[in-house]
BAPA-147015 format. One line per field, with one value per residue (C-alpha): y, z, x. Coordinates in steps of 0.05 Angstrom, whole numbers, padded with zeros to 5 digits. Layout:
N
y	c(Y; ...)
z	c(Z; ...)
x	c(X; ...)
end
This chain:
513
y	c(00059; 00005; -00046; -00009; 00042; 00000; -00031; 00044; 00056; -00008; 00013; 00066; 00132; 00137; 00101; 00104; 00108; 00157; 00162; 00208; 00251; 00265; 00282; 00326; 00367; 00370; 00391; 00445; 00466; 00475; 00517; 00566; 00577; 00591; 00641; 00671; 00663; 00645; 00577; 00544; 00527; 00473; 00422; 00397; 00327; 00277; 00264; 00200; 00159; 00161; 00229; 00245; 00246; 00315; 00338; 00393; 00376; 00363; 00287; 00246; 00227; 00212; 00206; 00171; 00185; 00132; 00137; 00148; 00092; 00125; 00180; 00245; 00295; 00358; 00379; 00445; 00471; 00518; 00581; 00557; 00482; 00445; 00428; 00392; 00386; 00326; 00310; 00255; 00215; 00193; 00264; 00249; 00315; 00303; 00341; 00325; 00351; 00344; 00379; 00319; 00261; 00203; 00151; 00122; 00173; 00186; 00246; 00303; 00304; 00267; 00314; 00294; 00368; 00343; 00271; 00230; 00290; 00288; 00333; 00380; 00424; 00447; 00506; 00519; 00535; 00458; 00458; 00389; 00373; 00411; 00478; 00508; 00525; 00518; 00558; 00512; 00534; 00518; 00465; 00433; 00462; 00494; 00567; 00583; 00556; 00601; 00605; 00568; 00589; 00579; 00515; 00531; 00601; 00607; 00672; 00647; 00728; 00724; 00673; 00677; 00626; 00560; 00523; 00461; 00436; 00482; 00460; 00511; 00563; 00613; 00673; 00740; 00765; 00833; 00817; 00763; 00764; 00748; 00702; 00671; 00605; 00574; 00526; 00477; 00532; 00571; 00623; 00649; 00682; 00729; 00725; 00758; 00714; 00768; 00759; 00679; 00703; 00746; 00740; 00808; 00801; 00738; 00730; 00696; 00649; 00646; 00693; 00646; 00578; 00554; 00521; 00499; 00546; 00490; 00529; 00602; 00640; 00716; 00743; 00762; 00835; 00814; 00858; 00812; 00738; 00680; 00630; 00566; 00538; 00469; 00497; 00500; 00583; 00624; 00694; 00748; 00789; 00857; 00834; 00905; 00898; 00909; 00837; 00849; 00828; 00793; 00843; 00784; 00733; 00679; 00613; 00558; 00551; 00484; 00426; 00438; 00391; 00380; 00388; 00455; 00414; 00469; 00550; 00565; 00638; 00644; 00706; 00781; 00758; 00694; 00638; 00560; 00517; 00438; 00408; 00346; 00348; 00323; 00390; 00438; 00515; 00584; 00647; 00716; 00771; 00821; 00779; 00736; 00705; 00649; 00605; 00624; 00539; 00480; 00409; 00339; 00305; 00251; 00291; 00253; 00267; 00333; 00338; 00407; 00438; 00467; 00512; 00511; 00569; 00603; 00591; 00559; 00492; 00465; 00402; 00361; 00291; 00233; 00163; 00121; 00146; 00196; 00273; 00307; 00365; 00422; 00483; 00541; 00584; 00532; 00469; 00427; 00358; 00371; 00320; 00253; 00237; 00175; 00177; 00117; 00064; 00096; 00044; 00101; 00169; 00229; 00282; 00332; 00374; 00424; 00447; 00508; 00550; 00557; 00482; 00465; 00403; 00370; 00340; 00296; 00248; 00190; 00150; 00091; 00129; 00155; 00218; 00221; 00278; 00292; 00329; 00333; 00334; 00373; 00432; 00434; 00443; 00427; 00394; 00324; 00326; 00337; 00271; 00233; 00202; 00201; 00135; 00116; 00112; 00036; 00003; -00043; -00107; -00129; -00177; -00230; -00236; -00290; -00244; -00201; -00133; -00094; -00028; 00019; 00031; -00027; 00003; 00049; 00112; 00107; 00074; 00114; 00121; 00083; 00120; 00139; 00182; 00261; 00242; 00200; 00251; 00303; 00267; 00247; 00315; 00340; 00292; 00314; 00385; 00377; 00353; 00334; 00371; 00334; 00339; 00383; 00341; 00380; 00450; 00486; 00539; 00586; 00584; 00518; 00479; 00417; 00342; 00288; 00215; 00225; 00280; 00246; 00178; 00221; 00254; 00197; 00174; 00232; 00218; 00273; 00289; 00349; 00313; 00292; 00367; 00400; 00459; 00504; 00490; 00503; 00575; 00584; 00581; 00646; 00678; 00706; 00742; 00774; 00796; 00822; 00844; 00868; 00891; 00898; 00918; 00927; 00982; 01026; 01012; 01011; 01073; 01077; 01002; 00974; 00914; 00849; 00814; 00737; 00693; 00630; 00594; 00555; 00532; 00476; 00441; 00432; 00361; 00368; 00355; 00284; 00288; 00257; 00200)
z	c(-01083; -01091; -01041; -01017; -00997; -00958; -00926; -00900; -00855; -00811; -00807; -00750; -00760; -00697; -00647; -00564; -00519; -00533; -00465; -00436; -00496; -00491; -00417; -00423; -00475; -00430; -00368; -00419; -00433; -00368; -00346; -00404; -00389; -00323; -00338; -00389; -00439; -00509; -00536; -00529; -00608; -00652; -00625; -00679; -00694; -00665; -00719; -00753; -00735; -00805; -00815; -00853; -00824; -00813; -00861; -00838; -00758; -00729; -00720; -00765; -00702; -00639; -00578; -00516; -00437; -00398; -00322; -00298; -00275; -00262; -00299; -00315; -00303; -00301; -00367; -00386; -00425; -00399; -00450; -00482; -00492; -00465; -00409; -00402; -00332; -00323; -00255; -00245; -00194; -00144; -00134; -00173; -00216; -00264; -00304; -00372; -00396; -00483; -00475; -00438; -00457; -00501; -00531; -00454; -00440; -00360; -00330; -00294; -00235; -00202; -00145; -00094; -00072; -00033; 00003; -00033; -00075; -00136; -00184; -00214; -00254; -00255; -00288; -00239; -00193; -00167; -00152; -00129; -00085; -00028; -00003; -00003; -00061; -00080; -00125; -00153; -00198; -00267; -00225; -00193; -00110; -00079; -00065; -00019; 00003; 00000; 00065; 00070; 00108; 00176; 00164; 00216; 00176; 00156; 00117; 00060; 00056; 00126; 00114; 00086; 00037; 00008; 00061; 00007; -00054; -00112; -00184; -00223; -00233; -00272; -00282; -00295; -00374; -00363; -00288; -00279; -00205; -00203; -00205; -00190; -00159; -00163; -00110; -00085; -00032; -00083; -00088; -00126; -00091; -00120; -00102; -00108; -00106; -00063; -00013; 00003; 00061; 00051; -00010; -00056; -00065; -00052; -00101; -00080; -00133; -00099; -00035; -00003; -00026; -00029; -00106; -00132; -00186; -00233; -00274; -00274; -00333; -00341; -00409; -00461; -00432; -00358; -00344; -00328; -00304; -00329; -00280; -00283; -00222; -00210; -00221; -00298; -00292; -00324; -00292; -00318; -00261; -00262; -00244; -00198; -00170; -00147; -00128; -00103; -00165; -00233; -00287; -00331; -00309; -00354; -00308; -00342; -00387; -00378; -00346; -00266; -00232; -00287; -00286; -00327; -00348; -00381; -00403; -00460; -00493; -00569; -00570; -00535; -00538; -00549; -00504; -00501; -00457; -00436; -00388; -00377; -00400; -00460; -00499; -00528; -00530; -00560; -00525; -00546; -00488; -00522; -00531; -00475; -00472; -00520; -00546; -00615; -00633; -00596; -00607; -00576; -00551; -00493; -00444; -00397; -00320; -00318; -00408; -00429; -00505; -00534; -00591; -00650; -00662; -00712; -00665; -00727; -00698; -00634; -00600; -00552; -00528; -00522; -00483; -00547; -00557; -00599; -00609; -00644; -00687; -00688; -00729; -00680; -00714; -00726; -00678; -00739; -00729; -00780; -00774; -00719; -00688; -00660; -00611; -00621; -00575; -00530; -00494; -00450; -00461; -00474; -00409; -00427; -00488; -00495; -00570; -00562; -00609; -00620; -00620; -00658; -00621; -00590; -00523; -00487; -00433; -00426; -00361; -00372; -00348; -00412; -00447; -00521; -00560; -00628; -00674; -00757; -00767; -00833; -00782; -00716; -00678; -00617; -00570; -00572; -00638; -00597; -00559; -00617; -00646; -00589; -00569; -00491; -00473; -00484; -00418; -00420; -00385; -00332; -00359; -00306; -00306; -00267; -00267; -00195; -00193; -00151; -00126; -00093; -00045; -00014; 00025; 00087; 00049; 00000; 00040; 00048; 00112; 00113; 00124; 00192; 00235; 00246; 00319; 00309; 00256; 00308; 00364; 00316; 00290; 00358; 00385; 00330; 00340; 00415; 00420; 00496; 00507; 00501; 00558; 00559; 00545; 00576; 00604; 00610; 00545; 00541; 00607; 00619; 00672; 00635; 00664; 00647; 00660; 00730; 00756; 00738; 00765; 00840; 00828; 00836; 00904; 00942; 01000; 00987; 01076; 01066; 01078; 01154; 01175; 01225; 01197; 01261; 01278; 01212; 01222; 01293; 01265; 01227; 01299; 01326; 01265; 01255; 01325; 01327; 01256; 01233; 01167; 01149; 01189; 01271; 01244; 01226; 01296; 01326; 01372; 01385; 01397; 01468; 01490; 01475; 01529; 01519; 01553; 01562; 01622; 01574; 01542; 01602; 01594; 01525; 01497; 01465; 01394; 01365; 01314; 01257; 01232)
x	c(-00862; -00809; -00783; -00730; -00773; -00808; -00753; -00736; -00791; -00767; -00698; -00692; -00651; -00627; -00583; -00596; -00654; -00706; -00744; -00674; -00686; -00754; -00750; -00693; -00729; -00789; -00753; -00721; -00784; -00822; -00752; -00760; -00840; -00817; -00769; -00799; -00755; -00757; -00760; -00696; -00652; -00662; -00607; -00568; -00576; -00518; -00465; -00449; -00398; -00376; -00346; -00291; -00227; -00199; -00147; -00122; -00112; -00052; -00061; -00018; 00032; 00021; 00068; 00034; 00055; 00023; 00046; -00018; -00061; -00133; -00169; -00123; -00179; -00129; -00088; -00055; 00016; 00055; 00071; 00132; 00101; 00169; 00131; 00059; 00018; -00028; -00070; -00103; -00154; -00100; -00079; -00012; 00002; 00054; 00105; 00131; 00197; 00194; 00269; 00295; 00242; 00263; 00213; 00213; 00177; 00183; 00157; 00210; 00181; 00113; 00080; 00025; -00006; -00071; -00070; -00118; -00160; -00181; -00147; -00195; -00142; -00083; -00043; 00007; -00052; -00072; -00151; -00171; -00229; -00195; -00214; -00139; -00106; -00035; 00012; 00071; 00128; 00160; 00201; 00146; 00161; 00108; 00106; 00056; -00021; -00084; -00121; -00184; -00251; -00284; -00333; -00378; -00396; -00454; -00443; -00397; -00385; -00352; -00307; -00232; -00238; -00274; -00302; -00312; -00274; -00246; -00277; -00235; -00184; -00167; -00118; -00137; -00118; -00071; -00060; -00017; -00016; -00089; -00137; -00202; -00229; -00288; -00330; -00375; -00398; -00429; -00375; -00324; -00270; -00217; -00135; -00069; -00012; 00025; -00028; -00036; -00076; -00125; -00176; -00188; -00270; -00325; -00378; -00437; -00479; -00549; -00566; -00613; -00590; -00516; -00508; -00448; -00406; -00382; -00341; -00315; -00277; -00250; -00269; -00210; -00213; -00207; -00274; -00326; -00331; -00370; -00393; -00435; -00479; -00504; -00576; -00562; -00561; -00500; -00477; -00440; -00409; -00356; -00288; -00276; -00346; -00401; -00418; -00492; -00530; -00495; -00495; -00532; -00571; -00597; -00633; -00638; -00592; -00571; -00615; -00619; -00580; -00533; -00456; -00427; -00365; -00329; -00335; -00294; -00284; -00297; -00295; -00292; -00372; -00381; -00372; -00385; -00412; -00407; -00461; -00469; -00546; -00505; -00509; -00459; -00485; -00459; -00474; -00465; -00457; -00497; -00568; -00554; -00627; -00620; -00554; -00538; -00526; -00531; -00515; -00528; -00462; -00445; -00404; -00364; -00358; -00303; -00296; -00279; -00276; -00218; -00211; -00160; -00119; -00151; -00219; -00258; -00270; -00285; -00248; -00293; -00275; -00327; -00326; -00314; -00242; -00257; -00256; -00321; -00287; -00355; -00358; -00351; -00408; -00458; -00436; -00439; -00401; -00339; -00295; -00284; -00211; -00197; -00144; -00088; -00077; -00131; -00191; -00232; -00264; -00227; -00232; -00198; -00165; -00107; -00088; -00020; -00028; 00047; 00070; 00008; -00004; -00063; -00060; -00119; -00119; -00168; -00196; -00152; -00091; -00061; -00043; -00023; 00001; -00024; 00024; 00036; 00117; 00102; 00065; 00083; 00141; 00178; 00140; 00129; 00173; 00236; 00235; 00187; 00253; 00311; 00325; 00329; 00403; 00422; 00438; 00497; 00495; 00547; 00596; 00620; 00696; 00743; 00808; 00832; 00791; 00826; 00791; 00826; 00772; 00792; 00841; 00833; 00873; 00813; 00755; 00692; 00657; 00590; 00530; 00508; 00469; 00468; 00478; 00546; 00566; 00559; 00602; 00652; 00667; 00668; 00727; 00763; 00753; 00771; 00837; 00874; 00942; 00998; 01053; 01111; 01167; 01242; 01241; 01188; 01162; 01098; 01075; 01077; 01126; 01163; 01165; 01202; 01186; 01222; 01188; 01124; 01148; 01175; 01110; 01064; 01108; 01109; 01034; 00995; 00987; 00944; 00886; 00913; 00925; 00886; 00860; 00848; 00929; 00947; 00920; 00942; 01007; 00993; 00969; 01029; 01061; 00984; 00997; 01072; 01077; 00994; 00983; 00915; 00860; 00888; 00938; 00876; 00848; 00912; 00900; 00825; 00806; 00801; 00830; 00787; 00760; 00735; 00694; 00736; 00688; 00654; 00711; 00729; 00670; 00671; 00703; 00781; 00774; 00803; 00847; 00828; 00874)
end
């Protein structure tokens, strides 16, 4: 045995405290005893941190949006890839434009959907830590709000929605109208768009207990839904029902208490997993008792896996920066991407298929875009080279300017209220008569300035007449020449006799002055 040999049995193989892994494999352990189930895979040891670079990933480039200033836990394309959908901590969801971007790179449009909630994902669907649900479109306006439940039910059945915060979403494959969400109540609830108010079907995780669902997926088909609880079970229920009993049950298949980051489809039958227990796992649908791999890896708070396009290798982001690239059959570590420019742990991964361009965000706020110029297209590559538009400085001048809105022919109005607006336009719209000038036309008599001057002369004595003399005066010619009601009665009608005695006594009346 030569020195060097001896020299290896005091260097250690491994990095990292031991005493987490030996209790996680024990608590693995007692779960499987107690469910009867096999003994769990061989994990596959942690890689290096000297793999080879990958070769053929999309990663020579990279174009970095960096407007958010906490984690960006929510990430997604849209179909066509012009448009990318980040969420982040401060409940800021973001929209980038790659059509209209230059190397500024400023978002379209920057959206607030819950007051201070976290943003758990987002495809056009916003979850956050919100019981309601909203549906935004391509433009970024909001097009309706999904009813949430009755807190104080205790029958999460009875309710009409999530009585706690939404961890996921997801849209039904071959029914776009639909789609599922997931919840800290311990249910996942069915919708129709169509139908903002009233859920399709509730499925409940646990009868007795309320545990979390984590994280809830529709398989390719759209037959059958995956979900994830907080108690480290996975359950495989119909999509058109019934919801009594999951169609597979497998309990412990991550560590209780542990966080199912992500379920991602391999697959018709295969699925992965992310918990963070720190393991990666492979499932098959048809011998769902045991994972097919597994493999050790630090898994952030809210980290997902994404698949390339072919679905040979598997993307998952870690806290030093860097993306582990895994072999989808075995879990192998493959390859190690370090993200440019980038100080935190990568959350969350997107790769489109079509663009054939990786997206991840990172805690410290940022977002970059990974691309190859030689094999992908559009995206980030439309905006990777256009210049911001040059800004030209004002240059101070000592000549006259003269601007024609100077003047009142071309002044504007300044700004003012809905109120003022209002009265203004009203006094215009309302305009007084003018006098008729001359003789008189359409009705109306004419006056000239002396009829108005005589006018204003002439005492106005109306107001000094006695009004019971000015109708006696009308009392004879009633009587000698009638011609409304006494001719009627002219024949038939008696004399009329009044009662003047009480007439002396009473007071003559003054005359007013």
């Amino acid at each position: 045995m030569g020195l060097s040999d001896e020299l290896n049995k005091f260097i250690p193989k491994d990095f990292g405290k031991k005493k987490k892994k030996a209790v996680t494999t024990a608590h693995t352990t007692k779960q499987t005893k107690s469910t009867s189930k096999p003994a769990a895979h061989p994990r596959t040891p942690t890689p290096p941190a000297d793999l080879p670079p990958a070769k053929d990933l999309p990663i020579s480039h990279h174009f970095r949006l960096s407007e958010h200033s906490k984690t960006v836990s929510a990430l997604s394309w849209d179909a066509s890839g012009d448009t990318l959908l980040t969420g982040d901590h401060q409940s800021l969801v973001k929209l980038w434009d790659f059509t209209s971007m230059d190397q500024a790179a400023h978002s379209l449009r920057t959206l607030s959907p819950f007051e201070s909630q976290r943003i758990c994902q987002i495809k056009f669907l916003c979850a956050s830590s919100d019981p309601r649900v909203k549906l935004f479109d391509a433009d970024g306006h909001k097009l309706c709000e999904f009813r949430r439940g009755d807190m104080y039910v205790s029958d999460m059945r009875r309710t009409s929605g999530h009585v706690s915060g939404v961890t996921c979403v997801d849209w039904r494959i071959g029914a776009p109208q639909q789609f599922l969400s997931a919840s800290q109540d311990g249910t996942v609830r069915l919708w129709d768009c169509n139908q903002p108010h009233k859920q399709l079907a509730v499925i409940v995780a646990k009868s007795r207990t309320r545990t979390a669902v984590t994280a809830a997926k529709y398989t390719l088909d759209g037959k059958a839904i995956i979900a994830a609880q907080q108690d480290g079970a996975l359950a495989v229920w119909p999509t058109d029902g019934p919801y009594m009993r999951p169609a597979q049950l497998l309990n412990g298949a991550h560590q209780g208490g542990s966080e199912t980051t992500c379920v991602e489809l391999a697959s018709p039958d295969t699925f992965l997993t992310r918990s963070t227990d720190d393991t990666v796992k492979l499932w098959d649908l048809r011998k769902f008792t045991e994972p097919l791999a597994q493999h050790d890896l630090e898994t952030p708070n809210e980290a997902n896996l994404a698949l390339s396009p072919d679905t040979q290798h598997v993307l998952a982001g870690v806290s030093n920066g860097q993306i582990s690239v895994l072999d989808r059959q075995t879990l192998t570590p493959k390859h190690a991407v370090t993200v440019p420019e980038t100080t935190g742990g990568i959350v969350r991964i997107a790769w489109h298929a079509k663009l054939n361009q990786i997206a991840c965000t990172s805690t410290d706020g940022s977002t970059t875009v990974l691309f190859d110029p030689e094999t992908s297209q559009a995206g980030a590559l439309l905006c990777y080279d256009r210049k911001p538009r040059r800004q030209f400085d004002q240059v101070a001048t000592s000549s006259t300017i003269i601007t024609p809105h100077a003047l009142p022919l071309f002044r504007e109005d300044r700004p003012m209220s809905a109120k003022r607006r209002r009265e203004k336009e009203l006094k215009k719209a309302v305009k007084p008569k003018m006098l008729v000038h001359g003789h008189g036309h359409g009705g109306e008599i004419g006056i000239n300035e002396t009829q108005h001057i005589m006018k204003s002369l002439i005492k106005d004595t109306l107001r000094d007449e006695d009004p019971r003399e000015a109708l006696l005066k009308y009392a004879r010619v009633a009587e000698e020449d009638p011609k409304f009601i006494a001719p009627a009665y002219k024949g038939t009608q008696d004399k009329p006799v009044f009662d003047e005695s009480g007439m002396a006594d009473e007071p003559a009346m003054k005359r007013r002055k």
